[in-house]
N, C-alpha and C positions, 0 to 999 in steps of 0.2 A: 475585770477577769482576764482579756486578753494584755496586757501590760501583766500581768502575774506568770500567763502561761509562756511571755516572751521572755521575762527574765530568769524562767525555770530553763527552757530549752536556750538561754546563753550562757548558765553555769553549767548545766551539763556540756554543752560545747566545748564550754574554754577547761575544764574538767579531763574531757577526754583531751584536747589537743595537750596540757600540761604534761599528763602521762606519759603520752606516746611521743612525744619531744623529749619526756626525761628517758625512755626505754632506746629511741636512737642514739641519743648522746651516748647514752653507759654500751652501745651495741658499738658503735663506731670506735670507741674507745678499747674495747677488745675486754673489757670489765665485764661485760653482761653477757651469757650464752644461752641461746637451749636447746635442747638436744630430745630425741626421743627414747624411750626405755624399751629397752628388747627382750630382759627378763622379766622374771618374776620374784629376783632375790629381796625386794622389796616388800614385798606384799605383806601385809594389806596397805603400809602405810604409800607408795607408790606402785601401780599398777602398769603389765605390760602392756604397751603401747600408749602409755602415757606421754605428757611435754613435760619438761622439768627447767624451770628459769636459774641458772649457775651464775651465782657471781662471787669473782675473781674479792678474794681478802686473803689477811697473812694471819691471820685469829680466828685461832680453829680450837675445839673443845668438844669434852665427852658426848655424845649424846648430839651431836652437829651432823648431818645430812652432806653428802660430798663428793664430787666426781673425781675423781682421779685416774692414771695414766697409769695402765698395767700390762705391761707386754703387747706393747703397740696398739690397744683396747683403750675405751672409756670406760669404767667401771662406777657406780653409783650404787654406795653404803657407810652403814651410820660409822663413826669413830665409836669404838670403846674403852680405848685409852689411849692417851698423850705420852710421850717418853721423850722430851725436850726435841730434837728435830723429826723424833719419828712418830707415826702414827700408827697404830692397830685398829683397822675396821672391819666389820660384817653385816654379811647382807639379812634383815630381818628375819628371814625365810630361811635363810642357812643356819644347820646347827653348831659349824665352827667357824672362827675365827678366820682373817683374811692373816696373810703374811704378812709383817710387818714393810712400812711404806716410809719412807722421806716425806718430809712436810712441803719437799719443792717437785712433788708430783701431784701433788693436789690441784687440779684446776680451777673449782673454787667451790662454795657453801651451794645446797641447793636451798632456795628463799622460795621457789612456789613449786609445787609440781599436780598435776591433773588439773581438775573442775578449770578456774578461768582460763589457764595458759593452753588447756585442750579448745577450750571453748572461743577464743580466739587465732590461734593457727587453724581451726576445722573452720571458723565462717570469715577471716578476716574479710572477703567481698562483701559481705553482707554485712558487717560492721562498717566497711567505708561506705555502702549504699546507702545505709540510716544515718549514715554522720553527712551524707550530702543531702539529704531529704529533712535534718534538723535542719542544716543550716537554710534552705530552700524556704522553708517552713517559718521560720524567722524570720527570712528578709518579705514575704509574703506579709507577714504579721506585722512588720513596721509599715511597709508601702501601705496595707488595710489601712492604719491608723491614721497613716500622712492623708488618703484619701479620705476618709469620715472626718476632718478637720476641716481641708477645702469644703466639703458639700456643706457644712455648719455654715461657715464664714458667707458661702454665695445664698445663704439662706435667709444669712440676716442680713445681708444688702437686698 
Protein backbone atom coordinates (compact mmCIF):
# COMPACT_ATOMS: atom_id res chain seq x y z
CA UNK A 1 0.00 0.00 0.00
CA UNK A 2 2.50 2.37 0.93
CA UNK A 3 4.86 1.69 -2.45
CA UNK A 4 1.30 2.59 -4.16
CA UNK A 5 0.72 5.68 -2.16
CA UNK A 6 4.74 6.73 -2.97
CA UNK A 7 4.31 6.40 -6.53
CA UNK A 8 0.91 8.30 -6.62
CA UNK A 9 2.55 11.33 -4.80
CA UNK A 10 5.84 11.06 -7.32
CA UNK A 11 3.66 11.43 -10.39
CA UNK A 12 1.71 14.01 -8.92
CA UNK A 13 5.00 15.61 -8.15
CA UNK A 14 6.89 15.28 -11.19
CA UNK A 15 3.21 16.31 -12.92
CA UNK A 16 3.12 19.55 -11.28
CA UNK A 17 6.98 20.27 -11.55
CA UNK A 18 6.50 19.39 -15.80
CA UNK A 19 3.71 22.10 -15.79
CA UNK A 20 5.16 24.90 -14.04
CA UNK A 21 8.63 24.28 -15.87
CA UNK A 22 6.62 24.42 -19.12
CA UNK A 23 4.62 27.76 -17.74
CA UNK A 24 8.26 29.44 -16.89
CA UNK A 25 9.74 28.67 -20.04
CA UNK A 26 6.71 30.00 -22.45
CA UNK A 27 6.67 33.08 -19.28
CA UNK A 28 10.47 33.90 -19.87
CA UNK A 29 10.05 33.49 -23.39
CA UNK A 30 7.61 36.56 -23.45
CA UNK A 31 5.07 33.79 -25.30
CA UNK A 32 2.80 33.34 -22.24
CA UNK A 33 1.09 36.29 -20.28
CA UNK A 34 -1.62 36.90 -17.57
CA UNK A 35 -3.18 39.56 -16.95
CA UNK A 36 -6.28 40.53 -14.70
CA UNK A 37 -9.74 41.60 -16.10
CA UNK A 38 -11.17 44.88 -14.99
CA UNK A 39 -14.50 44.68 -17.01
CA UNK A 40 -17.25 43.03 -17.43
CA UNK A 41 -17.48 43.15 -21.32
CA UNK A 42 -16.93 39.45 -21.03
CA UNK A 43 -19.45 38.24 -19.19
CA UNK A 44 -20.37 35.58 -18.43
CA UNK A 45 -17.87 33.85 -20.44
CA UNK A 46 -14.76 35.86 -18.39
CA UNK A 47 -15.67 37.65 -15.21
CA UNK A 48 -14.38 40.83 -13.62
CA UNK A 49 -11.52 40.39 -11.69
CA UNK A 50 -10.77 37.42 -13.14
CA UNK A 51 -6.78 35.96 -14.45
CA UNK A 52 -6.64 35.24 -18.01
CA UNK A 53 -3.42 33.06 -19.34
CA UNK A 54 -2.61 35.04 -23.17
CA UNK A 55 -0.54 33.42 -25.46
CA UNK A 56 1.47 35.04 -27.98
CA UNK A 57 0.25 33.10 -31.75
CA UNK A 58 0.03 34.63 -35.45
CA UNK A 59 -3.48 32.18 -36.05
CA UNK A 60 -6.27 33.90 -34.91
CA UNK A 61 -10.06 33.11 -36.02
CA UNK A 62 -13.68 33.71 -35.57
CA UNK A 63 -15.01 33.00 -32.32
CA UNK A 64 -11.04 33.10 -30.84
CA UNK A 65 -10.77 34.92 -27.30
CA UNK A 66 -8.02 37.82 -27.37
CA UNK A 67 -6.10 40.56 -25.89
CA UNK A 68 -5.12 43.23 -27.82
CA UNK A 69 -3.59 46.81 -27.50
CA UNK A 70 -6.18 49.70 -27.91
CA UNK A 71 -5.29 53.18 -27.05
CA UNK A 72 -2.46 52.52 -24.86
CA UNK A 73 -5.15 49.83 -22.98
CA UNK A 74 -5.35 46.01 -22.96
CA UNK A 75 -8.55 45.12 -24.22
CA UNK A 76 -9.97 41.45 -24.01
CA UNK A 77 -12.89 40.27 -26.77
CA UNK A 78 -14.07 37.58 -28.93
CA UNK A 79 -13.11 38.16 -32.80
CA UNK A 80 -16.17 38.11 -35.06
CA UNK A 81 -14.62 38.45 -38.07
CA UNK A 82 -11.22 38.13 -39.87
CA UNK A 83 -10.48 40.55 -42.96
CA UNK A 84 -6.96 39.24 -44.16
CA UNK A 85 -4.65 41.58 -41.74
CA UNK A 86 -7.60 42.97 -39.77
CA UNK A 87 -9.59 41.95 -37.24
CA UNK A 88 -13.23 42.88 -35.93
CA UNK A 89 -13.87 42.01 -32.17
CA UNK A 90 -16.60 42.52 -29.25
CA UNK A 91 -16.92 42.28 -25.88
CA UNK A 92 -19.83 39.48 -25.00
CA UNK A 93 -21.68 41.95 -22.91
CA UNK A 94 -21.41 44.63 -25.49
CA UNK A 95 -24.26 45.03 -27.99
CA UNK A 96 -21.75 46.40 -30.77
CA UNK A 97 -18.93 45.84 -32.43
CA UNK A 98 -15.36 46.87 -31.43
CA UNK A 99 -13.53 49.09 -34.30
CA UNK A 100 -11.87 47.43 -36.59
CA UNK A 101 -8.04 46.26 -35.38
CA UNK A 102 -4.66 45.19 -37.25
CA UNK A 103 -3.83 41.61 -36.58
CA UNK A 104 -0.14 43.10 -35.21
CA UNK A 105 -2.06 44.50 -32.19
CA UNK A 106 -3.24 41.42 -30.99
CA UNK A 107 -1.21 40.33 -27.92
CA UNK A 108 -2.10 37.00 -28.18
CA UNK A 109 -5.30 33.95 -27.89
CA UNK A 110 -6.62 33.83 -24.40
CA UNK A 111 -6.18 29.69 -23.52
CA UNK A 112 -7.59 29.79 -19.81
CA UNK A 113 -9.28 32.44 -18.03
CA UNK A 114 -10.90 32.29 -14.19
CA UNK A 115 -11.42 28.79 -12.05
CA UNK A 116 -7.43 27.37 -12.15
CA UNK A 117 -5.51 30.46 -13.22
CA UNK A 118 -7.74 32.41 -10.26
CA UNK A 119 -7.13 29.55 -8.20
CA UNK A 120 -3.46 29.51 -8.59
CA UNK A 121 -2.40 33.38 -8.56
CA UNK A 122 -4.98 33.60 -5.16
CA UNK A 123 -3.09 30.58 -3.18
CA UNK A 124 0.34 30.14 -5.11
CA UNK A 125 1.93 29.94 -1.26
CA UNK A 126 -0.07 27.37 -0.44
CA UNK A 127 0.41 25.42 -3.59
CA UNK A 128 4.27 25.72 -3.00
CA UNK A 129 3.58 24.63 0.81
CA UNK A 130 1.77 21.21 -0.45
CA UNK A 131 4.27 20.70 -3.00
CA UNK A 132 7.00 20.79 -0.11
CA UNK A 133 4.93 18.74 2.14
CA UNK A 134 4.40 16.02 -0.92
CA UNK A 135 7.69 16.05 -1.40
CA UNK A 136 8.66 15.75 2.43
CA UNK A 137 6.12 13.14 2.62
CA UNK A 138 7.80 10.99 -0.08
CA UNK A 139 11.08 11.19 1.13
CA UNK A 140 9.58 10.08 4.74
CA UNK A 141 7.89 7.18 2.84
CA UNK A 142 10.95 5.78 1.23
CA UNK A 143 13.33 6.46 4.48
CA UNK A 144 9.95 4.39 6.32
CA UNK A 145 10.64 1.49 3.90
CA UNK A 146 14.67 1.64 3.93
CA UNK A 147 13.97 1.29 7.79
CA UNK A 148 11.30 -1.74 7.84
CA UNK A 149 14.02 -3.52 5.58
CA UNK A 150 16.82 -3.08 8.14
CA UNK A 151 14.68 -4.22 11.09
CA UNK A 152 13.54 -7.41 8.85
CA UNK A 153 17.20 -8.29 8.05
CA UNK A 154 18.51 -7.79 11.88
CA UNK A 155 15.50 -9.95 12.66
CA UNK A 156 16.59 -12.86 10.78
CA UNK A 157 20.04 -12.77 12.02
Amino acid sequence: MKKIIKLLIDIVFIIIIVILAGYFIFRLTGKLNTYRVETGSMEPAIHVNDYIMVFETNDYKEKDIVTFKYENTLVTHRIVEVNDNKVTTKGDANNTNDDEIDKSSIVGEVILAGGIINFIINYKFVIIAVMIVIYLLSCYIEKDKEQIKKEDKDEEK
